[in-house]
N, C-alpha and C positions, 0 to 999 in steps of 0.2 A: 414271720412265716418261716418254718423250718420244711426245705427242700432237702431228702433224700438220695444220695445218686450209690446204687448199688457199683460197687466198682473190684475189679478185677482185673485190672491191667491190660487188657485185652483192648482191640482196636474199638470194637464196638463201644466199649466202655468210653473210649477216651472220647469217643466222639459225643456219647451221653453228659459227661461230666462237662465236656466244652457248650454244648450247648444251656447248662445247668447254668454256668458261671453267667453265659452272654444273659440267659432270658433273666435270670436270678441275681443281679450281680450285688444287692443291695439285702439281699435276702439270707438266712442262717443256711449251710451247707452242710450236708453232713455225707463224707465219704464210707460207706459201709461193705468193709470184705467178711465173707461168710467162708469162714472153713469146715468144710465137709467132716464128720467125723472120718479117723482114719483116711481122711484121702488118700496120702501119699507111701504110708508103710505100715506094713503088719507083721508081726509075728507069731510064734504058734500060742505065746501064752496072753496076746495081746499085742501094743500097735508101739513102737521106739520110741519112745520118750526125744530121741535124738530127731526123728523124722518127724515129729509134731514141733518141736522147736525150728529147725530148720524149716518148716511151713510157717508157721510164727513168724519167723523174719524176714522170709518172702513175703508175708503179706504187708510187713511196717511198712518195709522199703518202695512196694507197689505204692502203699496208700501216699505217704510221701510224696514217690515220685509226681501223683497225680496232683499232690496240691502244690507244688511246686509248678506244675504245668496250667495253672490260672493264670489268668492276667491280674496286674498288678491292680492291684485293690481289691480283690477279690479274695475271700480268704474263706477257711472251710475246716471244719471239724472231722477228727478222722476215729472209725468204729472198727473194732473186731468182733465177729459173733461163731460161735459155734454150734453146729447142724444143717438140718437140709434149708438150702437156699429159701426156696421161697415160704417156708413156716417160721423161719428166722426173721426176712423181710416185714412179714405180716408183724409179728411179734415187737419188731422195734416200731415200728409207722405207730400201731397199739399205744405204745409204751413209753414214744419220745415227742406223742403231738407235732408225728409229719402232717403237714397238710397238703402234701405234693413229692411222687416220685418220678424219678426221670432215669430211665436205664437205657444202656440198650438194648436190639433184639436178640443177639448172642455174643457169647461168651468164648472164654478160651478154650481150643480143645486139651484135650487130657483131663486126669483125675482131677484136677484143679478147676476145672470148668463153673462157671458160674450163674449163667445165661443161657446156657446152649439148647435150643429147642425148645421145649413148651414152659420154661420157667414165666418168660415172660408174658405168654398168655395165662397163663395162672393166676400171676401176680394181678393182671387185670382183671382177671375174672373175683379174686377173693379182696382186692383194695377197697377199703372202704374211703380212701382219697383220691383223687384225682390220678393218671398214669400216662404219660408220655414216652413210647416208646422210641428211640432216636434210630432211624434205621444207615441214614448214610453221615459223613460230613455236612454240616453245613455252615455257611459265611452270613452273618447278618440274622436281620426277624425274615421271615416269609414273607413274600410278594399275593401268594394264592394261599387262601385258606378254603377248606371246604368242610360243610357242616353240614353232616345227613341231617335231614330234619323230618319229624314225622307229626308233630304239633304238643309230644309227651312232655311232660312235666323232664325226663331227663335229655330228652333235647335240646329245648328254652336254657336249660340249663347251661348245655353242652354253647350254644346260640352265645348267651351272657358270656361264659369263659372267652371265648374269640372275640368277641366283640373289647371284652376289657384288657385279654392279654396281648390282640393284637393290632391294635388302633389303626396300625397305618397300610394293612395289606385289603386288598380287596376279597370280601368276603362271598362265598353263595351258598347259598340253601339248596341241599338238592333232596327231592319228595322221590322215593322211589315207589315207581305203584306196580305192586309184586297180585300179577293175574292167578296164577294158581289159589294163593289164597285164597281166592273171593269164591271159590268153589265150595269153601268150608266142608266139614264131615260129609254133607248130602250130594256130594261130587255133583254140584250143580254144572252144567255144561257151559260153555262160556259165552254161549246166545242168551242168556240167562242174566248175565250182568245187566245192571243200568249204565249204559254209558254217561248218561247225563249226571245220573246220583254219583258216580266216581268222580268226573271233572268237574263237577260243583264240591265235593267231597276234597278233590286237591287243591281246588282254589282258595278254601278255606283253611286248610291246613298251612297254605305258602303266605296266605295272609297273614296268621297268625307271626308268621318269619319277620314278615315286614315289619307290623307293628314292635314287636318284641325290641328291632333296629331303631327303628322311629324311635320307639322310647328313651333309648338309650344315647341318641342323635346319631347314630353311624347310620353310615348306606350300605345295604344288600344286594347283590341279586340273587336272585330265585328260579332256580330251573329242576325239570321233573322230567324222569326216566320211569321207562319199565323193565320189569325182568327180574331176576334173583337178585338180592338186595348186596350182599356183600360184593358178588361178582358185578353188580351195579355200578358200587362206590367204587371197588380196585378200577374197574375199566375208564370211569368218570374220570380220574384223580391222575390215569395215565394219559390220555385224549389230552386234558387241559392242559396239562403240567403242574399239577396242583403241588405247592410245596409243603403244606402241614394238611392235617386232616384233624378235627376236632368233633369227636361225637359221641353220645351220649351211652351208655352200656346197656341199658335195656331201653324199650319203645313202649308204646300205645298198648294193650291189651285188646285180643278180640283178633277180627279177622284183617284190621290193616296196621295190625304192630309193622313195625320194622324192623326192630334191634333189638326180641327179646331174645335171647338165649345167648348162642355162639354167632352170631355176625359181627357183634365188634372184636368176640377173638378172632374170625378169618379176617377179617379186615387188618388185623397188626398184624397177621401172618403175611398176607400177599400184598399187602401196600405198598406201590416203590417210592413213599418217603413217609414222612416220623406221622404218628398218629398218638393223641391224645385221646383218654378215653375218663370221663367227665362221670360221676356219681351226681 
């Protein structure tokens, strides 16, 4: 398995990279700094030969630095790319058979930046592998894992990943049941819903969770909120203390998706810890 870790010396980064080595430590590493064209100096007939070298060498010494900052037995390959971050990214994952990246959510300020702001939801929105964004430090696997569940083929999905990559933490399924929906196009009023076809509708959906567990022999729980689905999970994941978040990038199609579009991006946006977002 070759793991990814976009890296730029920055805090966030290191905390990406550390947790790369702990969950990955048996697995192929690959350190990738992305230099901006001209980031650093321009002239009027073009960009110093002298100031892209001298970026050049910054970026050895950064990648270095970081693999020297592995624990021992842990070892990793180091990349230079040139252009914008995240079409660079995309391009190597393409082209070096990543099957998992791991970044953090931002980057260093200045020209040199490499994360800073929506790169990383980018990066999850166009990844066609797997994306763990690292938002803070972390010690150890996660104790809480939580896992939007809506019953979608990228869920189960999103379900299997946690379940295999984190054995020993307590898992829950959580079914958000988002009212506005159920209004669909014909602004149906919300007298109008079945409450029964819904709570038959989630109990089928949370069952599907359990089995999916069952299968696999690990235990779940299974718990179901209402409300806006992203602002759902951030509120859930802050209540509990949830330590990883593991969910899938799109949902169910129709009026009780969950996750199609931008929810797993506001989700890496506003989560107060690492979220993984599952193809």
């Amino acid at each position: 398995m070759t793991v990814l870790v976009p890296y730029d010396g920055s805090e966030q980064a290191q905390y990406a990279l550390a947790a790369a080595g702990e969950r990955f430590p048996d697995e192929k590493l690959i350190l990738l700094y992305v230099l901006e064209p001209y980031a650093n100096h321009t002239e009027a007939g073009g960009h110093s030969s002298e100031g892209a070298d001298q970026a050049q060498q910054r970026a050895e010494q950064l990648l270095a630095e970081g693999v020297d900052s592995l624990p021992d037995g842990v070892t990793a390959e180091t990349a230079i790319s040139y252009g914008r971050p995240v079409h660079e990214l995309i391009r190597f994952v393409e082209e070096n058979a990543v099957e998992q990246i791991v970044m953090g959510s931002h980057g260093r300020d200045g020209t040199e930046r490499l994360l800073l702001g929506s790169v990383a939801e980018t990066v999850v929105r166009r990844s066609s592998v797997p994306v763990t964004v690292v938002r803070r430090k972390t010690v150890g696997t996660p104790d809480r894992v939580l896992i939007p569940f809506d019953g979608s083929q990228e869920s189960r999905r999103a379900l299997s990943y946690a379940i295999e990559g984190y054995p020993e933490a307590e898992l829950t399924a959580l079914y958000v049941s988002y009212p506005d929906k159920l209004a669909g196009p014909d602004k149906l009023s919300p007298g109008s819903v079945d409450v029964a076809e819904t709570a038959a509708e989630t109990e089928s959906i949370l069952d599907v969770a359990k089995k999916t567990a069952e299968a696999a022999d690990a235990s779940i729980t299974v718990e179901t909120t209402e409300g806006d689905p992203a602002r759902s999970i951030v509120s859930y994941a802050e209540a509990e203390l949830v330590d990883h978040i593991v969910m899938g990038s799109h949902g169910r199609d129709g009026l009780t998706r969950l996750l199609l579009g931008s929810v797993a991006e506001t989700v890496v946006r506003r989560a107060p810890t690492s979220v993984t977002v599952v193809r």
